[in-house]
ZAMAR-862488 format. One line per field, with one value per residue: x, y, z of N, C-alpha, C in turn; residue number from 1. Coordinates in steps of 0.1 Angstrom, whole numbers, plus 5000, padded with zeros to 4 digits. Last residue first. Example, Ala and Ser with C-alpha at 12.3 -4.5 7.8 and 13.67 -1.06 7.14 Angstrom:
n.X 5128 5132
n.Y 4978 4943
n.Z 5071 5078
ca.X 5137 5123
ca.Y 4989 4955
ca.Z 5071 5078
c.X 5129 5132
c.Y 5000 4967
c.Z 5079 5078
pos 2 1
This chain:
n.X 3675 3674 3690 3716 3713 3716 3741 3756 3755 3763 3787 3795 3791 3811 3842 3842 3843 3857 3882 3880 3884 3907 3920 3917 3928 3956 3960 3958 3977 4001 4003 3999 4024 4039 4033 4049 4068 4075 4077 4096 4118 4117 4123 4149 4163 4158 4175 4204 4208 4212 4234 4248 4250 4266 4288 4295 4305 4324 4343 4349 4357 4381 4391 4399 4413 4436 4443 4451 4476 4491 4499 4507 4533 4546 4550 4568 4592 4594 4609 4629 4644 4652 4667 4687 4700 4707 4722 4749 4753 4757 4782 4800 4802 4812 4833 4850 4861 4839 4819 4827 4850 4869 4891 4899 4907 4925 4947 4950 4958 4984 4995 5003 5019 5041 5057 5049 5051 5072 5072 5059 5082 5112 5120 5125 5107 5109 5133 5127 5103 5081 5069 5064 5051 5031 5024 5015 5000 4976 4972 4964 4940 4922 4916 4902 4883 4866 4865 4850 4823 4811 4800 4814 4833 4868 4905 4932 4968 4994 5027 5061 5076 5082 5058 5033 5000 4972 4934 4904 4878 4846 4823 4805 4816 4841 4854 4880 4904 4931 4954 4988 5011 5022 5012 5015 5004 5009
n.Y 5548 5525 5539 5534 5506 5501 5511 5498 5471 5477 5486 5460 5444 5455 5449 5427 5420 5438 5429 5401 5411 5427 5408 5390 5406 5410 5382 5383 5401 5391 5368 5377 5391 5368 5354 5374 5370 5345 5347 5365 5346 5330 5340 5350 5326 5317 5331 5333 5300 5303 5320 5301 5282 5302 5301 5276 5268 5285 5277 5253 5263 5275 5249 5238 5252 5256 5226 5229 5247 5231 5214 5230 5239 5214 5209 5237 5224 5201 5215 5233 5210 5198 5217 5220 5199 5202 5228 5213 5192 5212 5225 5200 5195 5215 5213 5189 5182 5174 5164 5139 5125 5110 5120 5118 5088 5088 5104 5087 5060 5074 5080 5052 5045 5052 5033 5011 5003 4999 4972 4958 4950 4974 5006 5024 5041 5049 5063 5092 5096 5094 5121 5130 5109 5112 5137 5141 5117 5123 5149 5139 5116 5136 5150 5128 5125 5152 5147 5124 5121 5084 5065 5045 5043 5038 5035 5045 5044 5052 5045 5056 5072 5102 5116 5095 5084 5071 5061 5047 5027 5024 4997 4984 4970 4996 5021 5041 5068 5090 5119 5125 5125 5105 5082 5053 5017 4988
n.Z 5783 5758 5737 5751 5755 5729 5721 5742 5725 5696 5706 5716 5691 5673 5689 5690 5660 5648 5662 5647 5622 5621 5626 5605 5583 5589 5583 5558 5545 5556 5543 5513 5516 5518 5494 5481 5487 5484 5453 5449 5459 5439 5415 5427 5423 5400 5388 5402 5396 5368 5364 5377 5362 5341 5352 5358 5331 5321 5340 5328 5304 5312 5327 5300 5294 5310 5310 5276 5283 5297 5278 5263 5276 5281 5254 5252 5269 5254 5234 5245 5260 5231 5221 5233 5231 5204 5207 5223 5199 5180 5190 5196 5166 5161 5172 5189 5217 5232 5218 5219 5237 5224 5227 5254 5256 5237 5246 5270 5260 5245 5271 5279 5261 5256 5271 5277 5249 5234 5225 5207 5191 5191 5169 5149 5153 5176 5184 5181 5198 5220 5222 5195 5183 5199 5194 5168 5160 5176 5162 5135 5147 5153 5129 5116 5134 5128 5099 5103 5135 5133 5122 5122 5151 5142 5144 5129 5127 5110 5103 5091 5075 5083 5077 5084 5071 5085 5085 5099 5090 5111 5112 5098 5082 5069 5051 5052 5044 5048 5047 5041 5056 5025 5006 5008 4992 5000
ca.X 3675 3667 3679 3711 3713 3709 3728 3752 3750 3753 3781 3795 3785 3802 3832 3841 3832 3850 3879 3882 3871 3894 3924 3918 3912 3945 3964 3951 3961 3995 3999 3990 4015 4039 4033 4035 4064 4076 4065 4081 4119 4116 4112 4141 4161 4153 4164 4195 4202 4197 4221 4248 4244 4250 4278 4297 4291 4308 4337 4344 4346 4369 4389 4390 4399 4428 4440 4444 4463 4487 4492 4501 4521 4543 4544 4562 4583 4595 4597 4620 4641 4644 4653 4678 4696 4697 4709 4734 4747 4746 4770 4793 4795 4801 4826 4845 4870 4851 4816 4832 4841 4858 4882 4902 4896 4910 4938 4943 4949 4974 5001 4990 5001 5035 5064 5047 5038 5070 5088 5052 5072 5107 5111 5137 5108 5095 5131 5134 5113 5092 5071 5075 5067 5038 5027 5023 5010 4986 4974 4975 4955 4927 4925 4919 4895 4874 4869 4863 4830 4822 4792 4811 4820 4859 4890 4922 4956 4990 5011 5050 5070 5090 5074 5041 5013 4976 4947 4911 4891 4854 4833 4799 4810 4836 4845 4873 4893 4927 4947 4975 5003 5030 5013 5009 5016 5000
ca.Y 5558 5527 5542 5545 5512 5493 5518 5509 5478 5476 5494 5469 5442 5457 5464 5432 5413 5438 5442 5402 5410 5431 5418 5388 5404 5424 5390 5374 5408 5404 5369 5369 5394 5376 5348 5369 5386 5348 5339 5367 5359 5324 5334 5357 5333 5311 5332 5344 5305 5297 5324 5314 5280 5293 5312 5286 5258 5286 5291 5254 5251 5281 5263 5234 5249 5267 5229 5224 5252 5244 5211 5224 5249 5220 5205 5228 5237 5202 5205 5238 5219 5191 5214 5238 5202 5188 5224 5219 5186 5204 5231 5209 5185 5210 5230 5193 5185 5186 5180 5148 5133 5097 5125 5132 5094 5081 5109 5100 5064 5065 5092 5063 5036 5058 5048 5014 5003 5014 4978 4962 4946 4959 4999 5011 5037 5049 5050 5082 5102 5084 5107 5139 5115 5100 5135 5149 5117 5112 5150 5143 5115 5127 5158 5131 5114 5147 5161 5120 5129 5092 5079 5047 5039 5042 5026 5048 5042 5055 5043 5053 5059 5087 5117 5104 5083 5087 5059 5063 5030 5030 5004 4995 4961 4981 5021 5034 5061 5079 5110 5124 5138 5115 5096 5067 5034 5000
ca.Z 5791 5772 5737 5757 5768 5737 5716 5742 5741 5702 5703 5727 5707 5673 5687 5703 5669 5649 5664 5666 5622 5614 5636 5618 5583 5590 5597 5567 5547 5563 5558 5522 5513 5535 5509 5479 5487 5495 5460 5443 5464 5451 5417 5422 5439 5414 5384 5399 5406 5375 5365 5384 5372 5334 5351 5369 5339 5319 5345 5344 5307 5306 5338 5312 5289 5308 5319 5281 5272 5306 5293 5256 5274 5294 5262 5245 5270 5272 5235 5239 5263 5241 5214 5236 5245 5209 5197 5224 5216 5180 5185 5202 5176 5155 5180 5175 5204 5241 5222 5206 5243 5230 5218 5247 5262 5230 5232 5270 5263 5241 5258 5288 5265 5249 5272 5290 5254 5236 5232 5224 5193 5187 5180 5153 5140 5171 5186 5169 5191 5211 5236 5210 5180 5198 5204 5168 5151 5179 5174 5139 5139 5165 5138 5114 5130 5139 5109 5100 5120 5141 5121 5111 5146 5149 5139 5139 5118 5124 5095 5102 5070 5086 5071 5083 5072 5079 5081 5094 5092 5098 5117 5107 5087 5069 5061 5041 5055 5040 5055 5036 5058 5039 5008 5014 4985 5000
c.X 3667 3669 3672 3698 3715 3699 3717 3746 3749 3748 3764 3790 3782 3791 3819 3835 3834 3837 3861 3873 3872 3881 3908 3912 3908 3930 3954 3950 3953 3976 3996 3983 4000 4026 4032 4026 4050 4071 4067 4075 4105 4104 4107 4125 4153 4149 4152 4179 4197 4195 4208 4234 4242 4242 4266 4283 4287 4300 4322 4337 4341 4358 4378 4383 4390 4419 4431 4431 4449 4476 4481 4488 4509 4529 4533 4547 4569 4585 4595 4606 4629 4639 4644 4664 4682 4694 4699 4723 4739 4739 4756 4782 4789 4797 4816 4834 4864 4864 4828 4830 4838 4843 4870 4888 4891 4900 4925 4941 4942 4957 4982 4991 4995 5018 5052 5050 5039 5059 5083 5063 5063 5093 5109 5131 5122 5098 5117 5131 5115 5099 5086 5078 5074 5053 5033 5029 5024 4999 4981 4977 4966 4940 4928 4923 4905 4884 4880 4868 4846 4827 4799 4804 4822 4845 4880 4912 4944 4976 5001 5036 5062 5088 5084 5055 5023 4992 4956 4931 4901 4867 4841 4810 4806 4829 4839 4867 4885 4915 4937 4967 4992 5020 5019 5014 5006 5009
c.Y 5568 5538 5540 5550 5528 5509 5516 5516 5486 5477 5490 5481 5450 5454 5467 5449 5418 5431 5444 5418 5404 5428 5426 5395 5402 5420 5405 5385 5398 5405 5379 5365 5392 5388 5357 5364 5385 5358 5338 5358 5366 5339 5335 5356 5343 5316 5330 5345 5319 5298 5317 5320 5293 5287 5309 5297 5269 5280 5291 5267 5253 5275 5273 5242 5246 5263 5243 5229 5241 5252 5221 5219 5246 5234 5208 5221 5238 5213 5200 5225 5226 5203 5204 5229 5209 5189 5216 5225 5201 5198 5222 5216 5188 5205 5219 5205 5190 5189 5189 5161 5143 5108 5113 5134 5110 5088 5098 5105 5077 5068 5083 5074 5045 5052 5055 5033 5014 5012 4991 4970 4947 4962 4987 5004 5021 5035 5043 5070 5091 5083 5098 5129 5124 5110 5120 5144 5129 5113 5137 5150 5123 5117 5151 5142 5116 5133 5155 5134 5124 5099 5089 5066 5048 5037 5032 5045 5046 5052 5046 5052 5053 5077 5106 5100 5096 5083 5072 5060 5042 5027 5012 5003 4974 4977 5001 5027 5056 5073 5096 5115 5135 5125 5106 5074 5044 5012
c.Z 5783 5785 5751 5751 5770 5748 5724 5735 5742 5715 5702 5720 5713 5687 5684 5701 5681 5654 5663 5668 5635 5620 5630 5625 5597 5590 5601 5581 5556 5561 5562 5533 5517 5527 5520 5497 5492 5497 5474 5453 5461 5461 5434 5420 5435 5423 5394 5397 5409 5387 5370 5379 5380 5353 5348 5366 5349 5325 5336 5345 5319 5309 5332 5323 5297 5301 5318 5295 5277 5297 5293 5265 5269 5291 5275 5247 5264 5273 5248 5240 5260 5250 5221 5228 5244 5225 5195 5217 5225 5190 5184 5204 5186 5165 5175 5181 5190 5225 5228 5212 5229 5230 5212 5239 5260 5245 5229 5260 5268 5241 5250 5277 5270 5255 5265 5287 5265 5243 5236 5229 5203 5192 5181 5165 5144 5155 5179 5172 5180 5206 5228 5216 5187 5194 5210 5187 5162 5173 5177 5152 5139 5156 5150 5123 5126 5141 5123 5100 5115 5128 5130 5111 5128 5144 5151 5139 5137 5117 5109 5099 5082 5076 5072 5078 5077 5081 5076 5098 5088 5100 5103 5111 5103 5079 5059 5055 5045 5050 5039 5048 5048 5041 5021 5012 4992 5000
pos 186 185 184 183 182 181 180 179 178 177 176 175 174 173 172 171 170 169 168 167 166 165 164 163 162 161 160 159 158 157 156 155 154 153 152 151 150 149 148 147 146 145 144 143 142 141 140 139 138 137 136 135 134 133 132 131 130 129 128 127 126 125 124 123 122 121 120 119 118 117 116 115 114 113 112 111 110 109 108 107 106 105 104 103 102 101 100 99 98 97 96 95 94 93 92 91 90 89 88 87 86 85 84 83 82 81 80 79 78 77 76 75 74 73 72 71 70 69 68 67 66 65 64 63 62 61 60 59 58 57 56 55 54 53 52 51 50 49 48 47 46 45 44 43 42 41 40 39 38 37 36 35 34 33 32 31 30 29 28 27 26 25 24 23 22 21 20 19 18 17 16 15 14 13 12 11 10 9 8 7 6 5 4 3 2 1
């Protein structure tokens, strides 16, 4: 396989991609990720390994036996895959989007929440028209009511005056009759 020095390269199999980059040496630094991991970000986690192995390593890199650099380059290693494990802490994109997938949940949260809160105010309309529609029947009622009580004490008064009418007039008449009585007989 013929590289190019500083070219990158990625071909993608069975979900996983492969991102490939030679340097000036002849060294082949390669990087297998998900398929939907940006290659933006694959090759700048290429030459970032590229540029910090060859500080850690130097020359030996290239006259190296078999595992002979593990213990000198493993943690060097593992802090660029845990680096850029975190896309939001190395791609603005990726960034930009985790919050754009924040502010849109959020928003649909919000969303929701006023969808509720539209509801619940129908309901409260609903409630207040039952409210007034019974408000008037009771206006009506009490108004009826209020007539036929008028009525009623109307009733009792003139009873009450007949009463008193006609006591008055059974002790009144008597005694005027007695004394017509009693003063034609004088």
């Amino acid at each position: 396989l013929e590289m190019n020095p500083r070219s990158h390269y990625a071909f993608t199999t069975s979900g996983m991609a492969w991102h490939l980059m030679a340097d000036m040496r002849g060294l082949i630094y390669v990087l297998i990720t998900r398929d939907q991991y940006p290659q933006r970000c694959a090759h700048a986690c290429l030459e970032e390994l590229e540029r910090t192995f060859v500080a850690k390593a130097g020359d030996r890199a290239t006259t190296a036996q078999n595992r002979s650099l593990d213990k000198t380059t493993g943690v060097l290693l593992q802090k660029i895959c845990q680096k850029y494990d975190d896309l939001a802490s190395v791609d603005r994109l990726a960034s930009v989007t985790a919050k754009v997938e924040s502010v849109k949940v959020t928003m649909q949260e919000n969303v929701d929440v006023a969808l509720q809160n539209c509801v619940r105010l129908e309901n409260i309309e609903r409630a207040a028209e039952e409210l007034q529609q019974q408000a008037g029947v009771f206006k009506r009622q009490a108004k009826d009511l209020r007539q036929k009580m008028w009525w009623k004490n109307l009733k009792m008064k003139l009873l009450l005056a007949f009463i008193i009418i006609a006591v008055l007039t059974a002790i009144i008449v008597p005694i005027a009759i007695f004394l017509d009585n009693s003063s034609k007989d004088d």
